[in-house]
Each structure stands twice: as C-alpha cells, then as structure tokens.
Backbone bond lengths (Angstrom), bond angles and torsions (degrees), N, CA, C in turn:
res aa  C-N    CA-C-N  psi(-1)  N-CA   C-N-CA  omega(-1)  CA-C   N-CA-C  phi
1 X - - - 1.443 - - 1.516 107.64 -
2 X 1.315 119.72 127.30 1.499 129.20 -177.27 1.423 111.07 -127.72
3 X 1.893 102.28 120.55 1.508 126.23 -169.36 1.274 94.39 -97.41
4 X 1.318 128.56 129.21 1.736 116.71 118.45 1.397 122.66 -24.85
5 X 1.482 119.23 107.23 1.939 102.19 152.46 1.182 129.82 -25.20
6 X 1.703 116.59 -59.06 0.994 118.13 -166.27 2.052 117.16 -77.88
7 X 1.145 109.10 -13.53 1.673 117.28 -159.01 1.616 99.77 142.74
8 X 1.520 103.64 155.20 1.244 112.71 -179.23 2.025 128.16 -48.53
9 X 1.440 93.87 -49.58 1.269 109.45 172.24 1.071 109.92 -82.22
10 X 1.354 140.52 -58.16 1.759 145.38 -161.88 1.154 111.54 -58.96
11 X 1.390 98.37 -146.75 2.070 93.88 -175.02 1.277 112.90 129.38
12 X 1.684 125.51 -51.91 1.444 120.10 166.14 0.786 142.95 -79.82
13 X 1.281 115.23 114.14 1.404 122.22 167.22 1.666 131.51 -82.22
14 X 1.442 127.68 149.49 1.347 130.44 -124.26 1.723 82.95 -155.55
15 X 1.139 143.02 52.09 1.176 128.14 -155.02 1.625 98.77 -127.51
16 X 1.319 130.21 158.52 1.414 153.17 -175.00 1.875 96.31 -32.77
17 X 1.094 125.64 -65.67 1.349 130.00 -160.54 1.658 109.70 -103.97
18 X 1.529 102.02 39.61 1.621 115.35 -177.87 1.517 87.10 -126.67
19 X 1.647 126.17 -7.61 1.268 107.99 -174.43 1.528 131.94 -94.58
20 X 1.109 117.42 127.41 1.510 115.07 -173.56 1.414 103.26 -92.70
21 X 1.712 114.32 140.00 1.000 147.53 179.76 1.617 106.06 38.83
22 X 1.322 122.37 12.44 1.339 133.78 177.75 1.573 117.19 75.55
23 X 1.327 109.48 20.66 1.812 110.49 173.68 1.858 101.30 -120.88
24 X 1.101 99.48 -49.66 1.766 79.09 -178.05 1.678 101.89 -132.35
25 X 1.556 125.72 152.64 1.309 156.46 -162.92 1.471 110.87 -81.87
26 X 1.093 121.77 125.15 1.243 127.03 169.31 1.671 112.02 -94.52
27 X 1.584 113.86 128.41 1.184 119.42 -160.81 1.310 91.44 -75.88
28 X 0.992 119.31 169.30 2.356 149.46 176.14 0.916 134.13 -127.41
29 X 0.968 145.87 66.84 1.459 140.30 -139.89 1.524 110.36 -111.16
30 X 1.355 130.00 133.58 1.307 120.25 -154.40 2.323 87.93 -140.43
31 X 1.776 106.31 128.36 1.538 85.00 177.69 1.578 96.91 -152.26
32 X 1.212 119.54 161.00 1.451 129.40 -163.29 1.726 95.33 -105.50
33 X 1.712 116.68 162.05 1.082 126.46 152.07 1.077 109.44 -148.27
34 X 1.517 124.69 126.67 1.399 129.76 159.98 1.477 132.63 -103.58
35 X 1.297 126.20 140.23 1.509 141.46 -151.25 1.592 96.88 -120.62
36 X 1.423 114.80 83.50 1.174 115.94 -177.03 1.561 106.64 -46.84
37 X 1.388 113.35 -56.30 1.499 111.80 -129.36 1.837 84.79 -85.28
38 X 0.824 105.07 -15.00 2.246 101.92 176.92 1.859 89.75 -107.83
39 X 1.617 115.92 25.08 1.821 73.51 -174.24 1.429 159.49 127.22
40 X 1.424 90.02 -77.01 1.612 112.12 -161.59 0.896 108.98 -94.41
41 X 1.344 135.12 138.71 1.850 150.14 166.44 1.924 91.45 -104.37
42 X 1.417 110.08 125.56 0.860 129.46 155.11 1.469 114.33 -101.82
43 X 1.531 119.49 138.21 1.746 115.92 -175.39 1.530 80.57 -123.82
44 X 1.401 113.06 146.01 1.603 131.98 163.72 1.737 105.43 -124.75
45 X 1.308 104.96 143.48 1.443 104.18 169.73 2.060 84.42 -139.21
46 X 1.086 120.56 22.20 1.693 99.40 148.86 1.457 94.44 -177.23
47 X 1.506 116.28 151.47 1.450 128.44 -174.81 1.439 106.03 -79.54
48 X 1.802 136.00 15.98 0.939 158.57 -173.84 2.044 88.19 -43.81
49 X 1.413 118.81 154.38 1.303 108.48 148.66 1.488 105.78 -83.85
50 X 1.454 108.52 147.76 1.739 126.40 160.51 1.801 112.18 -49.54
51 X 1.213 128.77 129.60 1.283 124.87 169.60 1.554 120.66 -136.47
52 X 1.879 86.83 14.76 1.439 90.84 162.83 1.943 96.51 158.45
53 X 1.482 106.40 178.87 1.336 118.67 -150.17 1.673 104.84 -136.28
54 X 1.501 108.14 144.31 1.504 90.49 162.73 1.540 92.22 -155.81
55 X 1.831 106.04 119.12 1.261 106.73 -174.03 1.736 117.71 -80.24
56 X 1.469 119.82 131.64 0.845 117.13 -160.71 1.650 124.60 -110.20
57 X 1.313 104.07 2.53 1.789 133.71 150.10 1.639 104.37 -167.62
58 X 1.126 131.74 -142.98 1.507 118.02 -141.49 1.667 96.25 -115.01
59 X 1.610 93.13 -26.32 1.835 107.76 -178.77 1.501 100.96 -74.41
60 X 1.099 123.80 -43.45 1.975 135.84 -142.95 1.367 114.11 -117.46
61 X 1.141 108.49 112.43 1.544 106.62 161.79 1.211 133.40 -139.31
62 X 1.391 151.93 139.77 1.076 151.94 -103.85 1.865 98.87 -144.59
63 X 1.477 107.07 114.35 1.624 115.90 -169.09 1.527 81.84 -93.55
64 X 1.362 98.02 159.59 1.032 130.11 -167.94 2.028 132.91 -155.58
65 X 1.666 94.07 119.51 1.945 74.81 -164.48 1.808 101.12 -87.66
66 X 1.848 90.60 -170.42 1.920 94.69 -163.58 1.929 106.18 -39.10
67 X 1.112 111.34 -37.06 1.609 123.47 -167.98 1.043 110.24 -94.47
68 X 2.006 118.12 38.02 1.492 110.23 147.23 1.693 109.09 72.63
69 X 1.318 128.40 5.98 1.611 125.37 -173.20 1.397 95.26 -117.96
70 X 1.309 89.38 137.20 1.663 99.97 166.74 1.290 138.20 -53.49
71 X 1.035 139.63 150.94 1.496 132.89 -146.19 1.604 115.93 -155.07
72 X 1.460 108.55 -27.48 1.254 143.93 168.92 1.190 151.49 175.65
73 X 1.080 145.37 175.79 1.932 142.19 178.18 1.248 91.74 -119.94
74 X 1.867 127.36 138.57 1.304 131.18 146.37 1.816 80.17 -105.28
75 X 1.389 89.05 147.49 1.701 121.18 162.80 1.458 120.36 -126.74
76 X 1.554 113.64 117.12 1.811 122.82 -163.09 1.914 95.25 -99.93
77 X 1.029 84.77 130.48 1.508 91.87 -174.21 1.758 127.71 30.92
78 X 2.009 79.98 78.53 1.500 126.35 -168.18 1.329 100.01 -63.68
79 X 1.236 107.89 -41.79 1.821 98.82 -167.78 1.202 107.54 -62.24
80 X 1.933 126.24 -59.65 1.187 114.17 -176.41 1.343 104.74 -63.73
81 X 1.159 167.99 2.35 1.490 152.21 -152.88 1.614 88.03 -116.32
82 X 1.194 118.58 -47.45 1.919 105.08 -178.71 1.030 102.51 -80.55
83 X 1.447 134.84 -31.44 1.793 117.16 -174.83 1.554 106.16 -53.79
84 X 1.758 101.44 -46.26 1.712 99.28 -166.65 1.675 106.15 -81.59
85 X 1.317 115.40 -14.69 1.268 107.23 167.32 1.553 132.32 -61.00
86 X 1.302 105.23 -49.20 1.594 124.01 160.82 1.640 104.07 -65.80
87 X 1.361 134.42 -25.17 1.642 115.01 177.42 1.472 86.09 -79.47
88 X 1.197 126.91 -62.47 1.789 108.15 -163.64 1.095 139.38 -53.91
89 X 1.908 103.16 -24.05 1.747 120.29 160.80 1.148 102.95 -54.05
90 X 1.381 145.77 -68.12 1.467 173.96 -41.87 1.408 92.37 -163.96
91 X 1.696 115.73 -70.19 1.908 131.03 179.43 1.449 100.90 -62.54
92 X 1.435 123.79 -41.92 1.567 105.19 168.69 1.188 131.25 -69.32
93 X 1.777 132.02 -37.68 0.967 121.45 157.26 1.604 124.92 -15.03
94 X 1.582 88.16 -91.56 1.651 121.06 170.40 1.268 107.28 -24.51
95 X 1.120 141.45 -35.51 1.575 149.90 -141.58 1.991 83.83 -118.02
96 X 1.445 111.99 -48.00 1.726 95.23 -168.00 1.891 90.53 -82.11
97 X 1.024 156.68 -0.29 1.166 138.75 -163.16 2.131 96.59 -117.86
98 X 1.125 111.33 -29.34 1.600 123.49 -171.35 2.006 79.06 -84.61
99 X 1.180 145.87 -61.90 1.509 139.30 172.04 1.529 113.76 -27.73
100 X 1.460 93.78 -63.88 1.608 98.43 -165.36 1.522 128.95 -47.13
101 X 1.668 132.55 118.48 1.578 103.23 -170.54 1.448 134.51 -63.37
102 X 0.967 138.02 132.61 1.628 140.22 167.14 1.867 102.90 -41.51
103 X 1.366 106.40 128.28 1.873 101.22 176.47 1.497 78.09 -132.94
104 X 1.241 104.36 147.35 1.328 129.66 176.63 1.662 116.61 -116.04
C-alpha cells in the first residue's frame, strides 16, 4: 500500500529552496510505503539510489545517497514504534500541563 506523505492526492511542495534561478519552482515530492505483513513503513523524500545507511536505533535507519543526504527512513516494526511514539508525545504533554502550577 503506497501513501503520499503529504495526503492522498497532494505531495508538492513549492517551498523557498525548491526555487530555480528564482522564476519557476521545482516540485518535491515526499511518499510513504508500508509492508504490513514484515511491518515496515518505509518514508522516501527522493527516488535517489541508496549508497549507504546509518542506523539510528535498532528499529530506524536512515538511507542515504553518494553525497551523504538523506533520502529516506525504513522503520522495522512501524506499528509498535508509532503507537509508543504518539504514547510518549501524549505522557509528555500530560506530564507538562499536570507540572505547571494552578494560579488563581
């Protein structure tokens, strides 16, 4: 199954450092794929070939083309890694608003 990042239809981006020679925009296109049955959410932000890897905890690792720039994230057992990602966003919130003092 293959997402757009941005939404099903969307996808381009039009942004300050997409512009060539400062008259017309070079499109960006950024899109997810996930592999239910192993798992994995792969994110691409360019059809670059991979020329190398740098794992960045044991789930995540970070593709990379000949010039060292990022290229994409594969994520190995995606589901648990966003559930607990969104609970720990979620426990910090909760945790900075339950801190803060009550003034009356």
């Amino acid at each position: 199954m293959q997402f757009n990042l941005w939404g099903l239809n969307a996808g381009r981006y039009y942004g300050p450092d997409a512009m060539d020679e400062g008259t017309r925009c070079v499109p960006y296109m950024a899109w997810m794929v996930y592999f239910e049955k192993n798992d994995i959410l792969h994110l691409s932000i360019s059809d670059e070939p991979e020329a190398g890897s740098v794992e960045l905890n044991p789930n995540v690792t970070a593709e990379l083309n000949k010039q060292g720039d990022l290229i994409g994230i594969e994520i190995i057992n995606a589901s648990a890694f966003i559930r607990d990602s969104i609970l720990e966003s979620v426990q910090a919130k909760l945790l900075n608003l339950v801190e803060k003092p009550i003034t009356v």
